[in-house]
C-alpha positions as CSV (number, residue, x, y, z in Angstrom):
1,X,128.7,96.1,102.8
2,X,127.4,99.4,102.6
3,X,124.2,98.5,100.8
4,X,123.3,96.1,103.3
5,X,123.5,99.1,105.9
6,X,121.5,101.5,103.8
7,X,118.5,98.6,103.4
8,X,118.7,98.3,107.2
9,X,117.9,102.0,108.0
10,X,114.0,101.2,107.0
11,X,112.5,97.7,105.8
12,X,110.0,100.4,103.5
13,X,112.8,101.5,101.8
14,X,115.1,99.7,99.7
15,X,117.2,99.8,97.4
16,X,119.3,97.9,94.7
17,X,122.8,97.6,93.1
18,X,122.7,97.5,89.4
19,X,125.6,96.7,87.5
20,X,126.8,97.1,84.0
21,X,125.8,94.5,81.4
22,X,126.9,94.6,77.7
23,X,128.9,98.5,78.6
24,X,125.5,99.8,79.0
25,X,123.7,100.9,82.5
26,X,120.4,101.6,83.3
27,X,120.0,105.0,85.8
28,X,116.4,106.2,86.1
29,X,114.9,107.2,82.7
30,X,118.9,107.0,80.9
31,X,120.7,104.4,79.1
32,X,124.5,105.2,79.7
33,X,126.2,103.2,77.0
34,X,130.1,103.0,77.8
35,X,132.3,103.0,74.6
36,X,135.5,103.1,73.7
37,X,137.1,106.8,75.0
38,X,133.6,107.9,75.3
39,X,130.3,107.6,77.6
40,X,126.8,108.0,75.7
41,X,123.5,108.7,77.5
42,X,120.4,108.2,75.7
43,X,117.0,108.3,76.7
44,X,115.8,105.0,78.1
45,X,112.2,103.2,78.6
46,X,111.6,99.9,80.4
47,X,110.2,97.4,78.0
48,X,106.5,97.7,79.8
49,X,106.2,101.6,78.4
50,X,103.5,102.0,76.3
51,X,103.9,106.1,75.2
52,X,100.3,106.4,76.4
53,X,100.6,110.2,77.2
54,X,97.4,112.6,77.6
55,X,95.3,112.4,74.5
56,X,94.6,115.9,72.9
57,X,91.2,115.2,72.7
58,X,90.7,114.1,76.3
59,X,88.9,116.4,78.7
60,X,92.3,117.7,81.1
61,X,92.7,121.2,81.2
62,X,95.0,122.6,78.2
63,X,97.6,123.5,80.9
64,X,98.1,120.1,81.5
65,X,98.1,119.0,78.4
66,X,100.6,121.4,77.9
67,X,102.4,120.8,80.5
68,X,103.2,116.7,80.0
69,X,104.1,117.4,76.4
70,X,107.0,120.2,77.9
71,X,108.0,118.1,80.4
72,X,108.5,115.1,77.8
73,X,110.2,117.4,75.8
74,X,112.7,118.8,78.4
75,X,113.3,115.3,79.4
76,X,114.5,114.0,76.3
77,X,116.7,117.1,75.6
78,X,118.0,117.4,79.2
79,X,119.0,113.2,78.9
80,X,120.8,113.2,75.8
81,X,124.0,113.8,74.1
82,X,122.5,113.3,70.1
């Protein structure tokens, strides 16, 4: 099996088959939802996320404050058809 010789190349590095349950599929932060002539992606969290982002009040630099509500924001509109 071809996983078997991946996880073999380095004992640090390994990695997993997932498979479809209920037509839907978990692939990094997506939920790819197979229907009937039709594949949906929607933005998906693991059950552990809590949404605790930088706080506005918090003492980062604005840039970075900034810059994790753009990347958030890019993410959800880059992962989605809706």
């Amino acid at each position: 099996m071809i996983l078997q010789k991946i996880n073999e190349v380095d004992i640090n590095l390994q990695f997993k088959m997932s498979t479809e349950t209920n037509n839907t599929i978990n692939y990094l932060n997506t939920l790819i939802r197979r229907e009937s002539n039709s594949i949906t992606i929607e933005l998906y969290r693991k059950p552990t996320e809590t949404g605790m982002v930088i706080h506005l009040t918090s003492n980062h630099p604005l840039g970075q404050k900034i810059s994790v509500f753009l990347i958030l924001h890019k993410s959800a509109c880059n992962t989605t058809n809706n």
